[in-house]
N, C-alpha and C positions, 0 to 999 in steps of 0.2 A: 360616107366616111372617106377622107380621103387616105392617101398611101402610108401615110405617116400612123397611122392607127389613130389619128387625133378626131375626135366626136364632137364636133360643136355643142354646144347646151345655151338656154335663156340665162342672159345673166341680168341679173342686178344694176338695172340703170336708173335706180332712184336720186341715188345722188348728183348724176350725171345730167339727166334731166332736171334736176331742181337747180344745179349751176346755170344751165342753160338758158333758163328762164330769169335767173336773177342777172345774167348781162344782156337782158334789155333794161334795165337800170339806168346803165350809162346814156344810153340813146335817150331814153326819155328825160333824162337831168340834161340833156344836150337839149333837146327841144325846148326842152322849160325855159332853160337860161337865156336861150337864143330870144325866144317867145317875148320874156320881161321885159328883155334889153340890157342884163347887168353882165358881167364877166365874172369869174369865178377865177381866183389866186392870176387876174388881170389875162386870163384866158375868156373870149369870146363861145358863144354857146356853137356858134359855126363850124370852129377851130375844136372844141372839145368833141362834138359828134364825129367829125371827118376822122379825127385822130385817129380816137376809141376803132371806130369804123377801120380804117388800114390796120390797125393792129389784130380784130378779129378776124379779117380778111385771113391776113396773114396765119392766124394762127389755124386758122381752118388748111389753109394750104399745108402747115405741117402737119397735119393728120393723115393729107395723103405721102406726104413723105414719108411718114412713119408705116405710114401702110404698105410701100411699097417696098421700103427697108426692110420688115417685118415680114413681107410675104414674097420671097422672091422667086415663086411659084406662080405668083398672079399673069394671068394674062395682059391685063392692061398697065404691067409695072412701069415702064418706061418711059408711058404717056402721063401716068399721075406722078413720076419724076420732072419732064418738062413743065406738065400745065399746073403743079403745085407753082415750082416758080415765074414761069408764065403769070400767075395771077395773082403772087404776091407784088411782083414788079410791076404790075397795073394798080394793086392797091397804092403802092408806096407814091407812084405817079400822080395819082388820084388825091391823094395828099399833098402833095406840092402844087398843088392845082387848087385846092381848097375855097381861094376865094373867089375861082373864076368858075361858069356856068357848067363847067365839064367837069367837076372835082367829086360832086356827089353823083351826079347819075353815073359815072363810071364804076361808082361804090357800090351803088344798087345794084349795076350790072354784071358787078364782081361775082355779089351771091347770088346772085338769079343762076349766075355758071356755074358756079360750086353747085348750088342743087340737082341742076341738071344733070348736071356729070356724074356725079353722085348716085344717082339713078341710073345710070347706065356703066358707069365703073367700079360702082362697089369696094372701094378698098378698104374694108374693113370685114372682120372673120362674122360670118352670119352669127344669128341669136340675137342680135340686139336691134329687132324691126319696133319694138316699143320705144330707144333711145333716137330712131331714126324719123320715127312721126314723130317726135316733138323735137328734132333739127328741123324737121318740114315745116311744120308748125311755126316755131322761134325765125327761123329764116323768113317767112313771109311779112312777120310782124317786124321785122327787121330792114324788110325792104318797104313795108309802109312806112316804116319810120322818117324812112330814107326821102320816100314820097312826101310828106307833112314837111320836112326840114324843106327840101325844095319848095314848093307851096309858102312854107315861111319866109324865104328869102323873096 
């Protein structure tokens, strides 16, 4: 317990987890479309994946913003302030990059760092190690993804 009298408890990551798993969705409609050859509302299957891809980058990165907004007690608040955007601005790079050889493995190597880090900065309030093996989880299929799309091109 910490000073604040606050008790951490398991929560309820059913839904959170069931989201999680349905955006790999976009990833695999990215690979499909890339796959056939056809474009979707005159978007290539390349351009859809990368997209999609910088924008959950992104959006992982504000989890630790909010984390570290959230907890300004944490030790490592400062560092998930920088490398949150640190590695949204590599997503977003990575995307303007898209159709050159460095656009997607920077994508993969985006979340390979958010994992990482993740595991060693924790910024998120304990009880939810069941929401976080299926981030582990979704992140790796994620970064296969990312693999097959490379491999496709």
């Amino acid at each position: 317990m910490d000073s604040s009298g606050y008790q951490p408890s398991v929560v309820d990551t059913r839904l959170f987890d069931a989201l999680a798993y349905l955006g790999l969705c976009p990833f695999v409609i990215g690979l499909l479309i890339e796959l056939v050859g056809v474009s979707f509302l005159g978007i290539d299957g390349r351009l859809f994946f990368s997209a999609y891809s910088a924008v959950i980058l992104s959006f992982l990165c504000g989890i630790w913003w909010g984390g570290a907004l959230n907890r300004p007690g944490h030790p490592h608040r400062m560092a998930l302030v920088f490398l949150s955007n640190l590695v949204a601005l590599a997503g977003w790079v990575a995307l303007l990059l898209y159709q050159t050889v460095w656009g997607l493995p920077i994508l993969a190597v985006g979340f390979a760092f958010v994992a990482w880090m993740e595991a060693r900065l924790n910024p998120n309030l304990p009880g939810r190690e069941q929401y976080f093996r299926t981030r582990g989880i979704v992140t790796y299929l994620v970064i296969g993804c990312h693999l097959g799309m490379i491999v496709l091109l």
